[in-house]
LOTIVO-67082 format. One record per residue: residue number from 0; residue in one letter; x, y, z of N, C-alpha, C, O in turn. Coordinates in nm, 2 decimals. Layout:
    k  r     n.x     n.y     n.z    ca.x    ca.y    ca.z     c.x     c.y     c.z     o.x     o.y     o.z
  NUM  A       X       Y       Z       X       Y       Z       X       Y       Z       X       Y       Z
...
end
This chain:
    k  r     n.x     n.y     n.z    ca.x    ca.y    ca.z     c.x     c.y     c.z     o.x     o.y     o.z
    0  X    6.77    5.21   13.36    6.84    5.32   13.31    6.74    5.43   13.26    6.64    5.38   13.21
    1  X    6.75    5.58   13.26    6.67    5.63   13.26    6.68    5.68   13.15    6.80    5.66   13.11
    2  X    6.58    5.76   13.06    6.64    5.77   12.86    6.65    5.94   12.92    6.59    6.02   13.01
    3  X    6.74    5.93   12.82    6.70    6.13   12.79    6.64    6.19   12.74    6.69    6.19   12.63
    4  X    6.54    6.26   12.73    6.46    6.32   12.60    6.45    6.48   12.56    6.42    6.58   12.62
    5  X    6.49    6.45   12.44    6.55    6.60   12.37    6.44    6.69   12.30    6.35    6.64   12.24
    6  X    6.45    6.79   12.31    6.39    6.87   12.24    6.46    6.95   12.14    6.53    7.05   12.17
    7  X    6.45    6.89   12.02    6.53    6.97   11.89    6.53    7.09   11.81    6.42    7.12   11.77
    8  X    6.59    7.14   11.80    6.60    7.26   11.74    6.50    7.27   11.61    6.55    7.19   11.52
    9  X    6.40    7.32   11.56    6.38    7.35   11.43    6.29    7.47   11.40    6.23    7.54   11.48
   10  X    6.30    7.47   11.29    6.29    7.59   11.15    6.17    7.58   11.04    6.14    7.49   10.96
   11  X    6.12    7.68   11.05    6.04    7.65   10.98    6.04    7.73   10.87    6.03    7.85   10.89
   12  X    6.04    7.69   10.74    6.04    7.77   10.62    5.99    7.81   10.52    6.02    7.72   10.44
   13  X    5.90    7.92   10.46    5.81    7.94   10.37    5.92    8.00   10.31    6.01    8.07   10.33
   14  X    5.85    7.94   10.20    5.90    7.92   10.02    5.78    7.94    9.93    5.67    7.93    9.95
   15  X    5.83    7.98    9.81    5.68    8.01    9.74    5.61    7.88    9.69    5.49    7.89    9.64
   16  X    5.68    7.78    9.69    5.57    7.65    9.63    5.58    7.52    9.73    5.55    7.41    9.70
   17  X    5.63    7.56    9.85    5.65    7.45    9.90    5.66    7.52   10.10    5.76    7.60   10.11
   18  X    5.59    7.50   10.22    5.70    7.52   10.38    5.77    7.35   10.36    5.74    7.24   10.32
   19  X    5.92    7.44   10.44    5.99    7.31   10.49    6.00    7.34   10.64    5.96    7.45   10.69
   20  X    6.05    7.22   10.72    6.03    7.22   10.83    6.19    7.19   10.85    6.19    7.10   10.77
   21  X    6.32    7.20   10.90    6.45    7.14   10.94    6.46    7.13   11.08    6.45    7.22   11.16
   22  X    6.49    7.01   11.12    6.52    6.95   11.24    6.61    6.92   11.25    6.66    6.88   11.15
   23  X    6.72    6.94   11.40    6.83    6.94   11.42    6.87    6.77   11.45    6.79    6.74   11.54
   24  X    6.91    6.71   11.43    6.91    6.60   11.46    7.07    6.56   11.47    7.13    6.46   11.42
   25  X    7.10    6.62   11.54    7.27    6.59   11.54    7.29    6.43   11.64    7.22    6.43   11.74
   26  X    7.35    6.33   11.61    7.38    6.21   11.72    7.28    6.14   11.67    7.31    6.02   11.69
   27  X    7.19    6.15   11.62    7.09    6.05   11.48    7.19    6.01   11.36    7.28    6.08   11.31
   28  X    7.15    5.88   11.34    7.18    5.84   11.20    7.04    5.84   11.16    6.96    5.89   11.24
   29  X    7.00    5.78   11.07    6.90    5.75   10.96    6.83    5.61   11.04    6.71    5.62   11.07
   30  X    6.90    5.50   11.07    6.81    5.40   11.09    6.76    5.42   11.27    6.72    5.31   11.33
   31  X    6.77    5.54   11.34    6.72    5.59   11.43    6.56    5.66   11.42    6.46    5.64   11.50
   32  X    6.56    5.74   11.32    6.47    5.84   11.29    6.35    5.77   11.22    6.36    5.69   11.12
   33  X    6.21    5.81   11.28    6.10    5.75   11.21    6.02    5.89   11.19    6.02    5.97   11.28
   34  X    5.97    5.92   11.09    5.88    6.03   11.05    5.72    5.96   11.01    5.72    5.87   10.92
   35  X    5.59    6.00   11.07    5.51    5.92   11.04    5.37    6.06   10.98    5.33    6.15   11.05
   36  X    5.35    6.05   10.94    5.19    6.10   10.87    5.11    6.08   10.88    5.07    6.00   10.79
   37  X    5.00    6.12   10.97    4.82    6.11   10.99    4.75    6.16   10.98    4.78    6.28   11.00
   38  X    4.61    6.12   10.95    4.52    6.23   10.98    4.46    6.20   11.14    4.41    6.10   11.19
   39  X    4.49    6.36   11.18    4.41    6.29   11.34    4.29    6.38   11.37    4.23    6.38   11.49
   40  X    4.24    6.47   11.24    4.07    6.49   11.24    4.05    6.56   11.10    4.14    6.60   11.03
   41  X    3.94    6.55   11.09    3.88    6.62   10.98    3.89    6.77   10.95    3.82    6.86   10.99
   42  X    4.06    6.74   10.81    4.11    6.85   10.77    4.23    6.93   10.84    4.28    7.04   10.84
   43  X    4.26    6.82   10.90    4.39    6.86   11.00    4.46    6.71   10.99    4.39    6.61   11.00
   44  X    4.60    6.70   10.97    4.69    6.59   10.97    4.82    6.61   11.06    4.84    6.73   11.09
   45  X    4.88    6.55   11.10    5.00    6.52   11.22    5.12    6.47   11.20    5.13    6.35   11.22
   46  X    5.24    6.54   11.14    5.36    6.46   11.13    5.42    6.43   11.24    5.42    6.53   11.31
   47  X    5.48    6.33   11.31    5.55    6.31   11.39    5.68    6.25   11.41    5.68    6.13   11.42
   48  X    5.81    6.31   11.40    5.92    6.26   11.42    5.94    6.19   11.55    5.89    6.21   11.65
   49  X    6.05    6.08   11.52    6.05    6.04   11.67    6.19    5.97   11.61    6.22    5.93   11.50
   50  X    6.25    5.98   11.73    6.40    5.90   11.72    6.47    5.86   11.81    6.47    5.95   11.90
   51  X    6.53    5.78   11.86    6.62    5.67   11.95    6.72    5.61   11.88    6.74    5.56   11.77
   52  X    6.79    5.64   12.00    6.94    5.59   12.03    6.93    5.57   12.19    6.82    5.53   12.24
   53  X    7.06    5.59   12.28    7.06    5.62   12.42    6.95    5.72   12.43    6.85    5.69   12.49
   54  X    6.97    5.85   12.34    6.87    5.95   12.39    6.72    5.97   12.27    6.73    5.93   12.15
   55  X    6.62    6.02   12.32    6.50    5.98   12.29    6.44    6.15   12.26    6.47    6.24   12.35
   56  X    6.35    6.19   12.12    6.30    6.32   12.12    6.18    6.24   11.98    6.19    6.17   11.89
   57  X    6.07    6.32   12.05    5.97    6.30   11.96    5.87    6.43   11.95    5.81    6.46   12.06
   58  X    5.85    6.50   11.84    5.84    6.63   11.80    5.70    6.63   11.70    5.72    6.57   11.59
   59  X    5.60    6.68   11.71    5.47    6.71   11.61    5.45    6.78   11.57    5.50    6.89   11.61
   60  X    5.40    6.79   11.48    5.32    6.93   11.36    5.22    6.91   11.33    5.21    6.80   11.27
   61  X    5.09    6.98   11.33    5.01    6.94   11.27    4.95    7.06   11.14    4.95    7.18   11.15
   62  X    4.91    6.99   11.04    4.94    7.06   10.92    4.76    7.05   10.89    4.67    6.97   10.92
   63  X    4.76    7.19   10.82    4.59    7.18   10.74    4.61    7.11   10.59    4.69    7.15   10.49
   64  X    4.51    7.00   10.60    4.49    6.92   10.46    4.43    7.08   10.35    4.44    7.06   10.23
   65  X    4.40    7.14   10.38    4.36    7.23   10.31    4.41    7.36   10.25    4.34    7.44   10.19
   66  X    4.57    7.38   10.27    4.68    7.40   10.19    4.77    7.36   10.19    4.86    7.43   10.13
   67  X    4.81    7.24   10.22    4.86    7.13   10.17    4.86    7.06   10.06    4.76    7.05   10.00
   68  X    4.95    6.99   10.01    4.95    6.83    9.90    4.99    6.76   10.00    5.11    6.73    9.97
   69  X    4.95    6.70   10.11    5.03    6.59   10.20    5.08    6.50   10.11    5.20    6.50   10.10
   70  X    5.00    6.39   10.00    5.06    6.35    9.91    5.19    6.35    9.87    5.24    6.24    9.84
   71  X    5.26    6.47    9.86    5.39    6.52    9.81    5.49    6.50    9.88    5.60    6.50    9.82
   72  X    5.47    6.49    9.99    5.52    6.54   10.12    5.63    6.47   10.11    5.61    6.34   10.10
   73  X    5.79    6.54   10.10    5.90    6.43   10.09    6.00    6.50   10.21    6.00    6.61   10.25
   74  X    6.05    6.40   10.23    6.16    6.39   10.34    6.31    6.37   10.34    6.35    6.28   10.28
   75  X    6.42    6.45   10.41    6.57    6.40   10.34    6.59    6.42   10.50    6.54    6.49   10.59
   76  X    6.70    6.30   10.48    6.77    6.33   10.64    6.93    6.34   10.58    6.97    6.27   10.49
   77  X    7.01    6.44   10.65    7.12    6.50   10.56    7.25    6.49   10.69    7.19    6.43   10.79
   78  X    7.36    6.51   10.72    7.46    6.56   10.78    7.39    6.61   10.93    7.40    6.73   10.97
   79  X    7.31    6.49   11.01    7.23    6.53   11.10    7.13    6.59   11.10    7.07    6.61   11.21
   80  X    7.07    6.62   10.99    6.93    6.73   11.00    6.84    6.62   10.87    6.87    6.55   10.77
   81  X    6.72    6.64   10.94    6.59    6.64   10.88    6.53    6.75   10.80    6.49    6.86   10.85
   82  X    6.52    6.71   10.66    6.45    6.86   10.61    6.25    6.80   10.57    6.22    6.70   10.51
   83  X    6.21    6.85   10.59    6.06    6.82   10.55    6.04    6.91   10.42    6.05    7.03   10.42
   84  X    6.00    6.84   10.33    5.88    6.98   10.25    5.76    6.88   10.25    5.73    6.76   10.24
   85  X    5.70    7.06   10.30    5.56    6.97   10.24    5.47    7.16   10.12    5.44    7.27   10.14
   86  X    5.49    7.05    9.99    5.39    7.17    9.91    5.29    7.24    9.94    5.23    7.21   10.04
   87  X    5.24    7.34    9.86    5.12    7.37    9.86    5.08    7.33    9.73    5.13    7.29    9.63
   88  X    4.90    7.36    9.80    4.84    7.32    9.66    4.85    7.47    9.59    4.81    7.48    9.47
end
């Protein structure tokens, strides 16, 4: 069987103490969705959503450690949507 792979809608949002990022995630529940955090070089880090069901979407960002708090970095998955914040320093 062959998977489907989606490309989701999202938003990106500057705020004054924090960008959020909202992902469309409609036909996800929660124990579908994995959000993961790396560094993949020096001074630059990689969020990666990824999610399965029947259908399949996996989505990147990559963020400067250097206006950032990755540290902080919190996550809500809501009424189908993913919201990210991630602070500034």
């Amino acid at each position: 069987m062959e998977q489907d792979y989606l490309e989701p809608y999202c938003q990106w949002k500057r705020e004054k103490g924090y960008d959020a990022i909202e992902i469309e995630l409609h036909g996800f529940n929660i124990d579908d969705v994995k959000v993961v955090l790396k560094q993949i070089e020096e001074g630059k880090s990689m969020i990666s959503i990824m999610a399965e069901n029947p259908r399949c979407l996996h989505k990147r960002f990559e963020i400067p450690n250097d206006i950032y708090n990755l540290e902080q970095i919190r996550a809500l998955f809501w009424n189908g949507k993913l919201n990210i914040e991630i602070p500034k320093k």
